[in-house]
C-alpha positions as MATLAB code, in Angstrom:
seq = 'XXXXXXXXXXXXXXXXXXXXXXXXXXXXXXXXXXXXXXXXXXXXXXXXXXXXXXXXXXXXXXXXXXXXXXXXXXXXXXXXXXXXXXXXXXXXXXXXXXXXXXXXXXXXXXXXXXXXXXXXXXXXXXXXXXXXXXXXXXXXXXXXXXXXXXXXXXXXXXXXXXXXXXXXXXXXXXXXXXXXXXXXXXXXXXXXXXXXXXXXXXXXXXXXXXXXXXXXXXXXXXXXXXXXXXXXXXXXXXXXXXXXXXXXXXXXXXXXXXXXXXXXXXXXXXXXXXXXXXXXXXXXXXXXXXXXXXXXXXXXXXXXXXXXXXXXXXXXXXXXXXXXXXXXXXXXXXXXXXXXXXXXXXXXXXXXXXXXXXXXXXXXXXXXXXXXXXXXXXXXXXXXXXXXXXXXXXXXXX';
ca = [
     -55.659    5.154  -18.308;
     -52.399    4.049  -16.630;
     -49.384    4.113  -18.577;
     -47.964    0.690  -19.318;
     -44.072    0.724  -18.194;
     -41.510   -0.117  -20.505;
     -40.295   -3.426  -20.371;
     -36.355   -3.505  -21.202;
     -34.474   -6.913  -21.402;
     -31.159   -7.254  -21.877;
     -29.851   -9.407  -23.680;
     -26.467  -11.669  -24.068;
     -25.471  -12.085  -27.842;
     -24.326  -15.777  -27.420;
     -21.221  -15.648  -29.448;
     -20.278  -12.396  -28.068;
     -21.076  -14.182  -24.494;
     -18.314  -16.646  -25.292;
     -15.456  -14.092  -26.572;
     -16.040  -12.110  -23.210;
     -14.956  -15.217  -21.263;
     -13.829  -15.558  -18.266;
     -16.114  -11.981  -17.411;
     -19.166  -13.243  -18.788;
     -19.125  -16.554  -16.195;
     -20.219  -14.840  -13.549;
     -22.175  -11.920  -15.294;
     -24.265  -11.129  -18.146;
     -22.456   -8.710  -20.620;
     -24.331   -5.743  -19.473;
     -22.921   -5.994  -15.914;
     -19.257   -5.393  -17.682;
     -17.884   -2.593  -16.781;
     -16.532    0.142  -19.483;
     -16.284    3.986  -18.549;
     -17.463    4.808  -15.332;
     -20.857    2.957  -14.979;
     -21.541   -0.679  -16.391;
     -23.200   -0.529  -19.558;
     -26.148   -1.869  -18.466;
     -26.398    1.166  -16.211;
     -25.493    3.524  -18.945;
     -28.991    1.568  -20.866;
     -30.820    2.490  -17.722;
     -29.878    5.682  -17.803;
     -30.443    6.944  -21.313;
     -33.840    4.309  -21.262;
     -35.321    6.118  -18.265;
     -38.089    4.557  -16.150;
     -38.723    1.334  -16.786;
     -38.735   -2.180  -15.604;
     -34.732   -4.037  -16.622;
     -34.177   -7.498  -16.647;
     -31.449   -9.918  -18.135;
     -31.482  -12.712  -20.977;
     -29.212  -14.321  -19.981;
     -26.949  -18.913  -19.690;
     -29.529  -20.361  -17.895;
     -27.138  -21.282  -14.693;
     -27.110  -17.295  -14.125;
     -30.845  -16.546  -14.164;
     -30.790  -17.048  -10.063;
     -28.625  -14.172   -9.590;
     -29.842  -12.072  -12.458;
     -33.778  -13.058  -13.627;
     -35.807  -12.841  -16.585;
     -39.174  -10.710  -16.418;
     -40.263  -10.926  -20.212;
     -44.334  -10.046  -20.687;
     -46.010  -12.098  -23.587;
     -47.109   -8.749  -25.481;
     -44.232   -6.583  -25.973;
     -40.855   -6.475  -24.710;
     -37.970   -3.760  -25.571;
     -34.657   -6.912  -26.128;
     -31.532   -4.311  -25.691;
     -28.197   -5.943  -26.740;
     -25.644   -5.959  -23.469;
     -22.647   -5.631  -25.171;
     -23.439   -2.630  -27.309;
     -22.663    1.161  -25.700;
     -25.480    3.572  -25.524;
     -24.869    7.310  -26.453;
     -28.025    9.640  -25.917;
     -29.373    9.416  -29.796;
     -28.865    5.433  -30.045;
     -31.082    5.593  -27.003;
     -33.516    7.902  -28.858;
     -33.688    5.635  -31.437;
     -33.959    2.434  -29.508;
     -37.116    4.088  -28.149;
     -38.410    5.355  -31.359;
     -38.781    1.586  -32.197;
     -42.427    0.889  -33.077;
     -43.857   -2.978  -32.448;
     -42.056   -5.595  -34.756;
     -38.880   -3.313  -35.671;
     -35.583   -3.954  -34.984;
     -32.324   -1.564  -35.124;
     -29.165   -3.563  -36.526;
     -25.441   -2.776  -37.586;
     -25.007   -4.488  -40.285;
     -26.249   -8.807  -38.965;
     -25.594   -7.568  -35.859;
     -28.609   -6.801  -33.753;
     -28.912   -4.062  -31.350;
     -32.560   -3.938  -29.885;
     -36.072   -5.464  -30.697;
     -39.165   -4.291  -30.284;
     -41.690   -7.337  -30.306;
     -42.818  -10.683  -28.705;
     -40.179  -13.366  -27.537;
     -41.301  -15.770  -30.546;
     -40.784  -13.393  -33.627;
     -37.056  -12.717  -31.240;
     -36.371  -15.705  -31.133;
     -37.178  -16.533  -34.599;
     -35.063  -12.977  -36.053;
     -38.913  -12.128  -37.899;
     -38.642   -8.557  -37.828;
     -41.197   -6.289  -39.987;
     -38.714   -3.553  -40.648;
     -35.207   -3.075  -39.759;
     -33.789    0.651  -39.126;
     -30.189    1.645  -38.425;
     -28.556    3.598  -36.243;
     -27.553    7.497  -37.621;
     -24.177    6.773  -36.280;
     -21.846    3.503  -35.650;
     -21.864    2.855  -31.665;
     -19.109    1.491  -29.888;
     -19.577   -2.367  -29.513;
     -17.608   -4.948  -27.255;
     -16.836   -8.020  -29.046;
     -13.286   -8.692  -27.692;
     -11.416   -8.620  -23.986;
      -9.468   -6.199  -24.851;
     -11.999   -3.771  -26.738;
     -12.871   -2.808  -22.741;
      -9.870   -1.184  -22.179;
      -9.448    0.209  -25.707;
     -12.691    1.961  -25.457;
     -12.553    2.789  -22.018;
     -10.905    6.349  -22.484;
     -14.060    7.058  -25.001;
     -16.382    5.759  -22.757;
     -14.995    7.413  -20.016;
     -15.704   10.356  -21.330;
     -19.157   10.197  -22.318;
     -19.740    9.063  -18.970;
     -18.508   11.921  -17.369;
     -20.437   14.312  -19.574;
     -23.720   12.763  -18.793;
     -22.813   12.192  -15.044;
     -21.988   15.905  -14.144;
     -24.355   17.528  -16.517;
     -26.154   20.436  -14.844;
     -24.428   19.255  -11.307;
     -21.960   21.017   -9.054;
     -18.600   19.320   -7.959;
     -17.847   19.226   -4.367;
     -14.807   21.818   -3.628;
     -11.442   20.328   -4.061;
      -8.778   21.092   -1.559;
      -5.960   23.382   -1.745;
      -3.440   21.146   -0.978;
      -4.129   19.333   -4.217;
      -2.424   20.345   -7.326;
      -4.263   20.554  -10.382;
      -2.685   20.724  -13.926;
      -4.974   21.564  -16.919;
      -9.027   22.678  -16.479;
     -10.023   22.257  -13.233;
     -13.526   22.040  -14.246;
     -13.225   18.473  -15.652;
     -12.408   17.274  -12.165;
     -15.996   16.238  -10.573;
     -15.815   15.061   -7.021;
     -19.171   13.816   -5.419;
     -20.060   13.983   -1.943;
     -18.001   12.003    1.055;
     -14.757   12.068   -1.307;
     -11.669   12.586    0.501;
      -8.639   14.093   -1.584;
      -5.625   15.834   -0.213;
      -2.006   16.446   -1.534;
      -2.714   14.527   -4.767;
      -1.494   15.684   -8.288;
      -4.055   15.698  -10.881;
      -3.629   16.284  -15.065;
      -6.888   17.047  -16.669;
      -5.351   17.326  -20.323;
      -5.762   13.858  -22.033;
      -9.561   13.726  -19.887;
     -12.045   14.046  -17.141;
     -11.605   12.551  -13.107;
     -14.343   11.596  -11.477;
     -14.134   10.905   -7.922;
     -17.220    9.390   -7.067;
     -18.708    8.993   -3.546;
     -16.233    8.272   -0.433;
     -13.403    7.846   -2.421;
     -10.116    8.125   -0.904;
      -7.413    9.519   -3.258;
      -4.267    9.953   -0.520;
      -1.597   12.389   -0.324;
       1.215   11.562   -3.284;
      -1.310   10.042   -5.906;
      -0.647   11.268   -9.269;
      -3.587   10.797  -11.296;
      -3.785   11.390  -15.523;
      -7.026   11.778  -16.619;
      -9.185   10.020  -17.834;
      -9.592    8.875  -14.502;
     -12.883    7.697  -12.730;
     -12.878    5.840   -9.259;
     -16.726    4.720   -8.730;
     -18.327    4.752   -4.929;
     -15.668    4.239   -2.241;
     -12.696    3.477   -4.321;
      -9.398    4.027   -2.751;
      -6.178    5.662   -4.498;
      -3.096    4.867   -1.629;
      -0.177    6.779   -1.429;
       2.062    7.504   -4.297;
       0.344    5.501   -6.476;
       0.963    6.695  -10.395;
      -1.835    6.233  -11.930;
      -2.259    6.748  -16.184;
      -5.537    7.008  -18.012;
      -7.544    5.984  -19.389;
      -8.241    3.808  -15.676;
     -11.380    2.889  -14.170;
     -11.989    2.408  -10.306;
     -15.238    0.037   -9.717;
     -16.752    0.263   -6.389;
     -14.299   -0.813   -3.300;
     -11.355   -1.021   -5.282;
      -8.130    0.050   -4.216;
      -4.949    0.486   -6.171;
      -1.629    1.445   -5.287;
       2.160    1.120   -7.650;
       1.375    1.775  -11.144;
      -1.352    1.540  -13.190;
      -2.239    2.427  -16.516;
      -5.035    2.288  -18.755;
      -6.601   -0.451  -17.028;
     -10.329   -1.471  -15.749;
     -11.347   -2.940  -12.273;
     -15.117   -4.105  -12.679;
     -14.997   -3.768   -8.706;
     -14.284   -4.874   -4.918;
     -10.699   -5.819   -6.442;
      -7.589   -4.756   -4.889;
      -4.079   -4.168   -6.341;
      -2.871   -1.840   -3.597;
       0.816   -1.944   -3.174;
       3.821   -1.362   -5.879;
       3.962   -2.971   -9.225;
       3.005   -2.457  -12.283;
      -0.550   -3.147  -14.331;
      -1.411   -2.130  -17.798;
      -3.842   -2.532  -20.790;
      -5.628   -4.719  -18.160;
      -9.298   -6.183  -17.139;
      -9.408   -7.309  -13.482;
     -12.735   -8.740  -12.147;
     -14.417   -8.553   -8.699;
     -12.869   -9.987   -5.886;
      -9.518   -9.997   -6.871;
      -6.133   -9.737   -5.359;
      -2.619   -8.676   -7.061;
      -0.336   -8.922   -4.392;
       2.376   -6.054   -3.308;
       5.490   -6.186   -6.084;
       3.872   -7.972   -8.705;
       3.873   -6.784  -12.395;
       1.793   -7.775  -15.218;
       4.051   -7.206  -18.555;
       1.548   -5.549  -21.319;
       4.488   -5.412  -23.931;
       6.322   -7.930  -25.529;
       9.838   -7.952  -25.636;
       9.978   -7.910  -29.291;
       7.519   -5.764  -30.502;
       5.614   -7.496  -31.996;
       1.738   -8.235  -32.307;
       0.289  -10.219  -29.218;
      -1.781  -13.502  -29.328;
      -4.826  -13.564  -26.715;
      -6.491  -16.584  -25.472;
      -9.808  -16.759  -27.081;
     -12.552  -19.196  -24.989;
     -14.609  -19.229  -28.136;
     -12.093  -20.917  -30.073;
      -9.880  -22.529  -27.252;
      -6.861  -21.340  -28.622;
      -4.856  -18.142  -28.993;
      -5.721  -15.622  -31.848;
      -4.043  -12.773  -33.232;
      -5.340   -8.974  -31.511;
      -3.623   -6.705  -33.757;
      -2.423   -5.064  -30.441;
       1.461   -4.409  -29.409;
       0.228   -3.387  -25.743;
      -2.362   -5.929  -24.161;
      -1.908   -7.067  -20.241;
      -3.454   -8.845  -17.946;
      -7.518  -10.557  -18.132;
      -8.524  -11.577  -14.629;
     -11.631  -13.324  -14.057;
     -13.586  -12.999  -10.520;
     -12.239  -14.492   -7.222;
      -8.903  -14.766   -9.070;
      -5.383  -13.881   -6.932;
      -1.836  -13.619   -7.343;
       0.579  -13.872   -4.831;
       3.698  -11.258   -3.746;
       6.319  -10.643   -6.491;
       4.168  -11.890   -8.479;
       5.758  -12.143  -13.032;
       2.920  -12.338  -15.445;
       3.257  -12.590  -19.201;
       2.159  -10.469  -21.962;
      -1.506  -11.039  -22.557;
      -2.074  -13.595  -20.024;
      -6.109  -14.931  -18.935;
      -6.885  -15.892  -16.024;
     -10.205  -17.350  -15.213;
     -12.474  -17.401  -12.213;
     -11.352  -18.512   -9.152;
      -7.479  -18.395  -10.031;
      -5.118  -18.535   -7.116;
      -0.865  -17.662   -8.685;
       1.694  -17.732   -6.175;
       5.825  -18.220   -6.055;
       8.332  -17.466   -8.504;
       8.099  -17.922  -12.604;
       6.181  -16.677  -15.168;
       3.000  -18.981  -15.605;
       1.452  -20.244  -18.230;
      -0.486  -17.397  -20.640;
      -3.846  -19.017  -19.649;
      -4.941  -20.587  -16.533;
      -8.317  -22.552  -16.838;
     -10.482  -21.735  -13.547;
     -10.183  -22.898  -10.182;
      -6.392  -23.593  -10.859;
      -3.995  -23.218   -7.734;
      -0.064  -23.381   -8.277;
       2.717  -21.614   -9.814;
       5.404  -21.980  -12.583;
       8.106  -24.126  -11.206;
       5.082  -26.325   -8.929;
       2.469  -27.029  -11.938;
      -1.140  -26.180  -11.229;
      -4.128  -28.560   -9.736;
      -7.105  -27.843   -9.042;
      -8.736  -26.188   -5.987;
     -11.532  -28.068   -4.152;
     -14.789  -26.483   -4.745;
     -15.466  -26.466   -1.088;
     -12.085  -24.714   -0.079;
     -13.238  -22.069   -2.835;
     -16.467  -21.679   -0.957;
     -14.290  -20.909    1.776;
     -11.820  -18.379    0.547;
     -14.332  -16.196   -1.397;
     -16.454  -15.825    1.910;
     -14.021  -14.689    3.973;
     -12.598  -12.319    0.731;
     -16.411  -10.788    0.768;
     -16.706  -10.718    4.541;
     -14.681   -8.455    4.572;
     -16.683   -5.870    2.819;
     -19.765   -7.005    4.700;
     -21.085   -9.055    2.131;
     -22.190  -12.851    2.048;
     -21.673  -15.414   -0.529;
     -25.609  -16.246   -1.375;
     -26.925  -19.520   -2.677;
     -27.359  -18.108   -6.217;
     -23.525  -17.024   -6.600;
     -22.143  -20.703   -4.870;
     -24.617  -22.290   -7.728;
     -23.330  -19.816  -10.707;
     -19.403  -21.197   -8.957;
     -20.762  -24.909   -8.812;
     -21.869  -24.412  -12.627;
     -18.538  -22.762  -13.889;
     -16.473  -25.807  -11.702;
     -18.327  -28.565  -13.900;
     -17.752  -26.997  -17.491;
     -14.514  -25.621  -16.773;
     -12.433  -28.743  -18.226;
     -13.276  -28.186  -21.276;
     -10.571  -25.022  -21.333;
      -7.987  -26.901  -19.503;
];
């Protein structure tokens, strides 16, 4: 008898969905990025073979669909980060059980009604506490973790691809891993606070000095003299130049020239234009306040360092000031002189001094396909309907 494949679906915890804001527009919380692969990936990967869909706001099921059977389904929570033995468990999950922290649910073995309804038969919990994203800012405070696990279970059993001479290498070489079609040469690289992984046609040019933990995913590009800090993540097509520290680029983002990022998020499709720095301290010290979607106001993080939050197809212009702890959301566009405002509801155009209006969906349309065209990709149907969706609810965070 054929085996049945595991069905896996991942699913958004709603509230969670809301405190991951602006991210979570455009994505379902397993698509965030944190380490070197997305979580969902790291799920795939510790799941094995089976077939992965999304629960997900209904205006994103286009993009990312639903396959739920109406037997059995394996509901994975998005925002929670898989190690090897919560995967085990997770697996070990027999019909009708669920595995919680505390209220908090982390998968669900069973039929969409007794989901739906929370009727479990027997609830289990995990042998150790995972990591679990509930805030912004708890993806680049894990990230260094994260990073790390990822790089273990990435290189295990595998050979790195020879790194250069011309490269200088301070600490253990063998937590560098470069994969195939990476180009490094006359770069300075410190393995002592963690791993680098240079993943496939990456570019690191001569000059870069890199701290681990360090990971640039698939054709990632480090430009000259960049100074780069860990714990920093590199999505796919990003490029990076200036300073950067302890920051996360989900992917196809660019902040390639000088100036100075830190304690960041920055979404897909973004641009930080040459000279601009993104303040991640405040002058006095003291604890910062972080726009919260959820709540539509700012709360209290408990952090002293927290920078910049920068949803997708968001960009800000040359010379560019932004304050402590500022959001931006999707579809952002900063330019001249001034600190803005600490939050910037999407589809905003303007700048300090100017004021901000909004930017014509249509002329949005616009911009982001010639941004993608430029990486060979089109703007489908499903991503200008997830846009048209965000546009009409967007007011409400004005």
């Amino acid at each position: 008898m054929k085996k049945t494949t595991l069905n896996v679906i991942l699913f958004d915890d709603n509230e969670v969905r809301r405190q991951l804001l602006p991210f979570t527009y455009t994505r379902p919380t397993a698509m965030l990025r944190v380490g070197i692969t997305t979580i969902g990936e790291k799920w795939q990967a510790l799941l094995g073979e089976a077939t992965y869909s999304y629960l997900t706001v209904p205006y994103l099921k286009k993009k990312f669909p639903l396959r739920a059977r109406r037997t059995t389904n394996l509901m994975v929570a998005g925002h929670v980060i898989p190690t090897a033995q919560l995967a085990e468990q997770v697996l070990a999950l027999e019909p009708g059980e669920a595995l919680m922290v505390g209220e908090e649910l982390i998968a669900f073995n069973g039929n969409a009604h007794d989901y739906d309804a929370r009727h479990y038969s027997r609830v289990v919990f995990p042998k150790h506490k995972p990591l679990i994203v509930h805030h912004l800012y708890d993806i680049f405070e894990m990230n260094g973790e994260v990073l790390k696990q990822d790089f273990e279970r990435l290189t295990a059993g595998r050979e790195s691809q020879p790194l250069s001479s011309t490269n200088t290498v301070i600490g253990d070489p063998s937590r560098i891993f470069v994969e195939e079609g990476a180009y490094i040469e006359g770069a300075m690289l410190n393995t002592n606070d963690g791993p680098i992984y240079i993943g496939k046609n990456v570019e690191v040019m001569e000059g870069a000095c890199i701290r681990g933990g360090f990971a640039a995913c698939h054709d990632a590009k480090v430009r000259i003299g960049a100074k780069v800090y860990g714990a920093t993540t590199l999505g796919p097509h990003c490029k990076i130049g200036g300073e950067v520290e302890n920051s996360v680029f989900i992917g196809y983002s660019n902040k390639a020239h000088d100036g100075f990022l830190g304690d960041a998020v920055i979404g897909e499709w973004c641009n930080i234009g040459g000279g601009t720095t993104a303040s991640n301290l405040k002058n006095d010290y003291g604890e910062i306040k972080l726009w919260n979607y959820a709540t539509k106001r700012f709360e209290r993080t408990g952090l002293q360092f927290c920078g910049l939050f920068m949803g997708d197809h968001s960009k800000i212009g040359v010379n560019g000031m932004i304050n402590t702890a500022t959001v931006l959301g999707v579809g952002v566009n900063i330019h001249g002189a001034g600190f803005p405002r600490n939050f910037v509801a999407s589809f905003q155009e303007g700048s300090a001094s100017a004021g901000f209006k909004d930017v014509p969906l249509e002329t949005f349309y616009t911009i982001a396909q010639r941004v993608m065209k430029r990486r060979n990709i089109e703007l489908t149907d499903a991503e200008r309907d997830i846009y048209k969706a965000i546009y009409n609810i967007r007011d409400r965070y004005k």
